[in-house]
N, C-alpha and C positions, 0 to 999 in steps of 0.2 A: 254494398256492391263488392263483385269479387270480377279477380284473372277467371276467364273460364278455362283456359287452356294455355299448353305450351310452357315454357320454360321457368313461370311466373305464375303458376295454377295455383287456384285456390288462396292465393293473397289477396287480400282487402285490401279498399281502395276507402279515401272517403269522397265526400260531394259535398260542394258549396249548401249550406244555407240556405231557406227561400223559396222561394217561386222564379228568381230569375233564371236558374239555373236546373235544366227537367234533363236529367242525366237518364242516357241510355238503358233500360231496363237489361238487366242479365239475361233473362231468355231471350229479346228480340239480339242484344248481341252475339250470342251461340248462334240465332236463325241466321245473320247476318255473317259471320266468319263459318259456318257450314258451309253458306254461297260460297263463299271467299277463298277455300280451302284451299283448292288447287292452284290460287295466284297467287298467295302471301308469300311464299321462302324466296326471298331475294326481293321484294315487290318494294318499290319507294313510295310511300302512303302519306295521305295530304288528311290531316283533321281539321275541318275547317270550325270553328268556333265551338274549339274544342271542352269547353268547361273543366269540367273534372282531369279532361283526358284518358276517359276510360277507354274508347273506341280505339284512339292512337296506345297505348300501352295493351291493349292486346294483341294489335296487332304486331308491334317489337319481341310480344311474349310467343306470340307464333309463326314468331323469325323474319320479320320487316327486316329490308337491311337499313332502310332512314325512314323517321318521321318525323313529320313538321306540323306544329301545332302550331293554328291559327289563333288567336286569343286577344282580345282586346278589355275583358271588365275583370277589376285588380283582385276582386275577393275569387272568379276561378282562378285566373293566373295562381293565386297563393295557395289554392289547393292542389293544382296541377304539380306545380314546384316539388310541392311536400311528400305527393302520391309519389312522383319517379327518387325523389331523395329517399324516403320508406323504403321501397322497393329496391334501392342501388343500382339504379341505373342510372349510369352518368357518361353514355356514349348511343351513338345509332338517333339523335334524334335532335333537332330545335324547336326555339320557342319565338314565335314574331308576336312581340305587340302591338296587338292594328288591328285597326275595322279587316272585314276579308275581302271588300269590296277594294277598300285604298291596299291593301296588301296584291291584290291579284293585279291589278291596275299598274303595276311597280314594276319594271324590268326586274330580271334574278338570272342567278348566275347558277341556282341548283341545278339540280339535276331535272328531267320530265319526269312526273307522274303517272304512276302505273297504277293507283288505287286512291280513288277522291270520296271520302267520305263529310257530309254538309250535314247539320242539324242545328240549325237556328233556332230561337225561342219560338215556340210552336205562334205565339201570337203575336211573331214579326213577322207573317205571311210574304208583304213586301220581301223579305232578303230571301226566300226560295226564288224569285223571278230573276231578280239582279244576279244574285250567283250564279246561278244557272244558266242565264244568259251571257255572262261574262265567260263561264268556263266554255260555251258551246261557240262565243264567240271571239272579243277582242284575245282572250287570253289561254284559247283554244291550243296554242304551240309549247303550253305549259304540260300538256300531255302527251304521254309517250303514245305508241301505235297501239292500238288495242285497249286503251286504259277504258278503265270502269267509275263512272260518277255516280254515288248512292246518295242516295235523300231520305233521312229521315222524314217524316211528317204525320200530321193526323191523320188517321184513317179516313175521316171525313172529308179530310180539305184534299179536291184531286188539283195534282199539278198537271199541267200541261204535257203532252206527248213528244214534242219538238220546245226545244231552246236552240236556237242557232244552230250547229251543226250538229249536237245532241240529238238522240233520240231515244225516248224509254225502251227500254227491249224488256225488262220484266217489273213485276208489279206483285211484291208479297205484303199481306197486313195478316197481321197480329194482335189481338186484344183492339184497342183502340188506335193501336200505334202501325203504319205502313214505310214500308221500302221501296222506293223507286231507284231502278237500275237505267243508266243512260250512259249507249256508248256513241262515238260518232258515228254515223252513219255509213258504209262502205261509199254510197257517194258521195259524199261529204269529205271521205278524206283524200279523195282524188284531186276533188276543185277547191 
């Protein structure tokens, strides 16, 4: 795995061990920061079960000004650590140990999110609905105006069109692997 771009291109990342850990492939992340381009410089970006932290360290590399890795299993945590410590980046970003369901669930004092990236273990199917339902509902005020929720997922497996006031606005797949984009809905952020 590499930076695909930005101020950190071309530096190697590593990735946990395993099967628990199915780290973002390089090209769906370029398809994915393409989308992204015009929001990232300034954007406060949410990696939710972030493993490696590949997703969140590109996005710092193509000018996040904060990122918050979600992370709760100790062997990414320890890759994650080592990738930003590698790299020398030791500002622009935290690190919360916690499920993301008890993490979102939890009053916070950050800032609102402008870019929510989620990729769960593709065969905890369950935490796409939870998350998504949380983001679109209890913990919808976690999000700034406008903010973008991406979902990683298999190509195969479709998520639902609506979570709470979310709604998919676009749908890219890639090899076996797809992106769902969800913003709130313009009525939605009325009522």
């Amino acid at each position: 795995m590499r930076i695909i771009a930005g101020s950190l291109r071309s530096r190697t990342l590593q990735a946990p061990s395993g099967l628990a850990t199915r780290p973002t492939s390089d090209r769906l992340r370029e398809t994915l920061f393409n989308v992204l381009a015009p929001r990232i410089q300034g954007a406060v970006f949410l990696d939710l079960y972030a493993g490696s932290g590949a997703v969140g360290i590109e996005a710092l590399s193509r000018g996040a000004a904060q990122v918050t890795f979600v992370e709760r299993a100790p062997a990414a945590l320890s890759i994650l650590r080592a990738n930003l410590a590698k790299l020398g980046v030791t500002t622009g970003f935290r690190i919360h140990t916690s499920s993301v369901g008890a993490w979102l669930r939890r009053a916070s004092e950050e800032a609102k999110f402008d870019l929510v990236f989620l990729d769960p273990p593709y065969d905890a199917a369950q935490e796409y609905a939870a998350t998504l339902n949380l983001l679109g509902g209890a913990a919808v005020d976690r999000l700034a105006p406008g903010a973008l929720v991406i979902a990683e997922h298999r190509r195969k497996e479709r998520l639902e069109d609506r979570y709470g006031k979310l709604e998919r606005t676009r749908l890219l797949e890639q090899g076996d692997a797809a992106l769902s984009f969800f913003a709130v809905s313009p009525a939605q952020a009325q009522g």
